[in-house]
C-alpha positions, 0 to 999 in steps of 0.5 A: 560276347562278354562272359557274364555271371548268370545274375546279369544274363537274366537281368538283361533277358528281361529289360523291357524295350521301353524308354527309361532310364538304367543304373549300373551298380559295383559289388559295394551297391553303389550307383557308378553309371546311370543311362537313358535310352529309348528301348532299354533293352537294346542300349543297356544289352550294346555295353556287354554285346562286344570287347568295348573300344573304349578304355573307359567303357570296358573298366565301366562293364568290368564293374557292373555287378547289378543293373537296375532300371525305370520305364519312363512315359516318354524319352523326356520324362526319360532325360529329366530323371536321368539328370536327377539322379546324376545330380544326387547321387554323383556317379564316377563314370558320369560326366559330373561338372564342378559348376562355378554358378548356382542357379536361383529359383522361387520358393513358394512356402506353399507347405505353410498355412500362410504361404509366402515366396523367397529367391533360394538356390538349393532344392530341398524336399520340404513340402515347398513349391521350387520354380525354376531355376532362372539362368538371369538372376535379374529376372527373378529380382524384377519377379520377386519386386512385382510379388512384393508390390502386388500381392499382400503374402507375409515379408517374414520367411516363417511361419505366422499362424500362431500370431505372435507377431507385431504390426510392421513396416509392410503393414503399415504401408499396406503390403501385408495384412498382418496374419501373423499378430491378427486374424485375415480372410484366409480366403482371400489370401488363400487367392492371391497365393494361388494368382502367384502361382499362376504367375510362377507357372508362366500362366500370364493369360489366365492371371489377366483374365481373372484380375480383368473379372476382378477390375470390372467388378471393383468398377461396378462397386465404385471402388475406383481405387481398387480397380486402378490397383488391379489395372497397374498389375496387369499392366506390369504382368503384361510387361512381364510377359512381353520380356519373356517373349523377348527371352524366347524368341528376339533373334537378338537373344541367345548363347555363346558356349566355348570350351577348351582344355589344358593337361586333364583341365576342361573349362567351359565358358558361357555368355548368355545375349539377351536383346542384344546385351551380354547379361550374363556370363559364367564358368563350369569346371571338369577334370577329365577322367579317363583318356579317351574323353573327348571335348565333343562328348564333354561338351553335349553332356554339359548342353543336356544337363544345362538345357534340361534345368533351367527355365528360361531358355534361348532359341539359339546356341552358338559353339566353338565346335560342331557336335557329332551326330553319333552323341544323339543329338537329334532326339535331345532337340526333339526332346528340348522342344517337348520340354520347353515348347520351342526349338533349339538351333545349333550353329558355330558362327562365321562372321559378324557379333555372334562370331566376335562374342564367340572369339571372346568366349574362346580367348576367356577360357583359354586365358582362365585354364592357364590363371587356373592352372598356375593358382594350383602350382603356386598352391601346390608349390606352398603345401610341397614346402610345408612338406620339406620345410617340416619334414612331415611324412605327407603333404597337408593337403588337410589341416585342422587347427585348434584354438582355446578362449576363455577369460579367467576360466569364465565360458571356456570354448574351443574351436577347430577350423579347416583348410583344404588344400590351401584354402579356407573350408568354413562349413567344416568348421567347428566349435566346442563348448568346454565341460571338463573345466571351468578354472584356467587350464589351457592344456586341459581344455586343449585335451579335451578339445582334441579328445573330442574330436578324433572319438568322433572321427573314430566312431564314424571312420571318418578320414583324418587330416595330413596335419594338426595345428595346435594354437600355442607352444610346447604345453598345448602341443604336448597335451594334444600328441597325449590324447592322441597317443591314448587313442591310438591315433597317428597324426602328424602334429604341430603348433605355432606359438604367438609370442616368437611365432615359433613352429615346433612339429611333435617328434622332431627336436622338439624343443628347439622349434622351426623359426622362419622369416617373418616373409615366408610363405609357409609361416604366413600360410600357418598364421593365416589358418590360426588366426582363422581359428583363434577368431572362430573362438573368439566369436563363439566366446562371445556368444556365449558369454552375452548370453551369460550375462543375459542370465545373470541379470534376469536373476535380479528381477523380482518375480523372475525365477528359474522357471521364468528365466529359462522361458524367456531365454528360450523365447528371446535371445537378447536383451534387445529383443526382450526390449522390443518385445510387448508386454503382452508378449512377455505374458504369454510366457506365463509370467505375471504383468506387475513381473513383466514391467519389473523386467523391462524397467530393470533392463532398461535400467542396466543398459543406461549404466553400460552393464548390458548392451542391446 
């Protein structure tokens, strides 16, 4: 037995003997492993019963400082909050997939007064209805146009019930009824919403029950036309259904799943057969963590997972591999057939298609760990030489680059963009809009830039880059390693310069520059990553400056004063939509009619001379 502090003894004394699901917590309170089991007790007490055999388990148990755990009702409520906790919190001893495919799923803005569905491929908690995910994206494309056809809910992805829309192309033609510039029978929408849920929910057979009610009613009424609309929709829900049976119980529709592994490499891929025909196929990706993983248990948890969170699932699964009963894999199928109403086998083909799609598999995956493989060399190979080429006291495995623009001084705005190991990041991009100057200063605007930047890094204890590339020559260079130097910051420094493409590294020989061949790699590398950044700035620039000049001309408008200028600003973001914009519209904002034809007239007048563009 484990020698265990007092705390955990009495933690693990009173586990319920239920099914659930267990986290183990580190002496920092963070989550490192969550488990599931059908008698807690007895599964969470196994871990410290005896010295594990495991390398992993024992470094697991060794930094257990907490156990919390959940009763669930049953072993798959059980495995399904497993999952989700995995997935939002990451926990470093679980097995956790870098998945190449995000999984679709249909929004139903059901939070909304006027609710209207959108193929989205992120879960957020925002009072929204999700259904799925879907593993074929062409079936939620045929579900989204079945909707669209259908059902009149608002095209427009926001929210219409202030109604300060405009009659559309979609009302025109009669697929919405326009909530968002007139008042509907909310009550009638409200019907259609909830007949877009049943279809969502699978509840084909109650969706044709009540559209039959409503075409025999259309047909006692004499609206022949509306009850031939009514019977084409079930008609093609009748279709729909008829494919989902063929997804969940043709012969001819199943997986193919083969996984293989080079150095602490692990690579699965996937091929989804659906009446007959390969309609999909993706890759998962997984770093193998501590030595005595094995493929076998990688491979059953990457199953659970998948099978778990997608909505249209086979019947059948086909591995290069057999799966150990000692993986439990028993209660998960019994499990699968609560969860999706049917039940799932297993089989590793011999012979036939299912054994030449399972050879494909085989030979893909084989093929993508060595192209992967030898990707991170030739990436690593680059990163190693802009070490030694540089002389920097680290590899770059992080650069962050900075780059100024402005005309004449007029919207200064910098922007810093970000490669990571070799490769573009744009989510940690950033841009900034200059405040300490408005003459052209390049160096101050570079100070400030920088200042920024690392204060915040500062404050948030933040981790730094390997590298910082400067966009420009010795001046802009210098003016950064001050503002680093005034926080106390030691960070590698350096600036390509555009005229001769020069590279000087702060602290070398400064002014003598490192000049490589206009072929090399590491130039190359440092060119790619400024003018990233010098078109992020340019960009930026842009904006601002169209916006600016939006402002300018707004202030020749008779009527149109600071007041109105700001709200017409905030309501519209261009000329051009101010242009599209009804007068009525233009009103509302509070601004008088006679101003209102003022300022179309003046805007249309400046777009004719070339002075302002749509």
């Amino acid at each position: 037995m484990i020698s265990l502090d007092t705390n955990l003894k009495a933690i693990l004394m009173n586990l319920p003997e239920l099914s659930g699901v267990y986290q183990f917590y580190d002496d920092s309170n963070e989550i490192i492993y969550i488990g599931k089991s059908r008698n807690l007790k007895k599964r969470v007490g196994s871990y410290f019963q005896k010295t594990p055999d495991s390398p992993r388990i024992a470094l697991l148990v060794k930094n257990v400082f907490d156990i919390q755990f959940t009763v669930t009702n049953s072993e798959t409520e059980a495995l399904m909050l497993e999952i989700n906790l995995i997935k939002r919190h990451s926990p470093r001893f679980n097995v956790l997939f870098k998945d190449g495919k995000s999984y679709p799923y249909i929004k139903l803005h059901s939070q909304l007064p006027f609710a209207y569905v959108e193929k989205v491929r992120e879960v957020n908690n925002d009072g929204a209805t999700y259904f799925g995910p879907f593993v074929q994206e062409g079936k939620v494309n045929r579900i989204m146009r079945f909707i669209d056809r259908h059902y009149k809910l608002v095209k427009c992805q926001k929210d219409v019930s202030d109604r300060k829309g405009k009659a559309c192309l979609d009302y025109q033609i009669g697929r919405c009824d326009g909530p968002c510039f007139q008042e509907i029978n909310e009550h009638l929408y409200d019907d259609e919403v909830l007949e877009v849920k049943n279809l969502l929910n699978g509840r084909y057979l109650d969706l044709k029950r009540r559209l039959t009610d409503k075409m025999m009613e259309c047909s006692q009424q004499l609206a022949f036309e509306n009850a031939g609309k009514i019977r084409d929709q079930i008609r093609a829900i009748t279709i729909l259904e008829q494919e989902q049976d063929a997804i969940s119980s043709d012969d001819h529709s199943y997986d193919v799943i083969a996984i293989d592994q080079l150095d602490s490499n692990v690579l699965i891929q996937h091929l989804i057969i659906r009446t007959g025909k390969i309609v999909e196929q993706f890759k998962v990706r997984y770093e193998i963590q501590y030595e005595d993983q094995n493929l076998h248990e990688i491979l059953f948890e990457y199953i659970k997972i998948h099978y778990t969170q997608v909505k249209d699932s086979p019947n059948q699964i086909n591995l290069d591999r057999s799966l150990s009963q000692e993986l439990d894999l028993e209660n998960f199928l019994n499990q699968f057939k609560e969860l999706h109403g049917h039940k799932l086998d297993i089989h590793m083909p011999q012979r036939g298609r299912k054994k030449r799609l399972l050879d494909l598999a085989i030979k893909n995956v084989s093929e993508s760990l060595k192209a992967d493989l030898q990707k991170k060399d030739r990436i690593g190979t680059l990163l190693s030489k802009t070490y030694e080429l540089l002389k920097l006291p680290k590899v770059p495995y992080r650069i962050e680059c900075f780059d100024i623009s402005n005309i004449q001084g007029s919207e200064p705005v910098a922007s810093m963009v970000v490669a990571v190991n070799g490769k573009m990041e744009k989510k940690l991009y950033r841009q900034y809009k200059i405040r300490g100057k408005s003459t052209p200063d390049d160096f101050a605007m570079m100070k400030e830039a920088v200042s920024r930047r690392y204060t915040r890094l500062i404050q948030e204890d933040s981790p730094f880059p390997d590298l910082i590339l400067i966009d420009g020559g010795l001046g802009q260079l210098n003016s950064a390693a001050q503002v680093l130097k005034e926080l106390g910051v030691n960070i590698p420094l350096a600036s390509l310069a555009k005229k001769e493409e020069l590279i000087f590294v702060y602290g070398s020989d400064i002014n003598k520059g490192v000049q490589l061949g206009a072929d090399n790699a590491v130039r190359l590398f440092f060119q790619t990553i400024r003018d990233e950044a010098h078109r992020f700035a340019i960009t930026y620039h842009r904006k601002l400056r169209k916006k600016r000049t939006l402002h300018s001309i707004l202030e020749d408008v008779p009527g149109i004063g600071p007041t109105r200028r700001k709200k017409l600003l905030r309501q519209f973001r261009s000329a051009k939509m101010i242009l599209e914009a009804s007068i009525d519209e233009i009103i509302s904002l509070g601004i008088p009619e006679e101003s209102a034809q003022n300022l179309i007239i003046h805007l249309k007048e400046q777009v004719l001379s070339g002075k302002l563009t749509r």
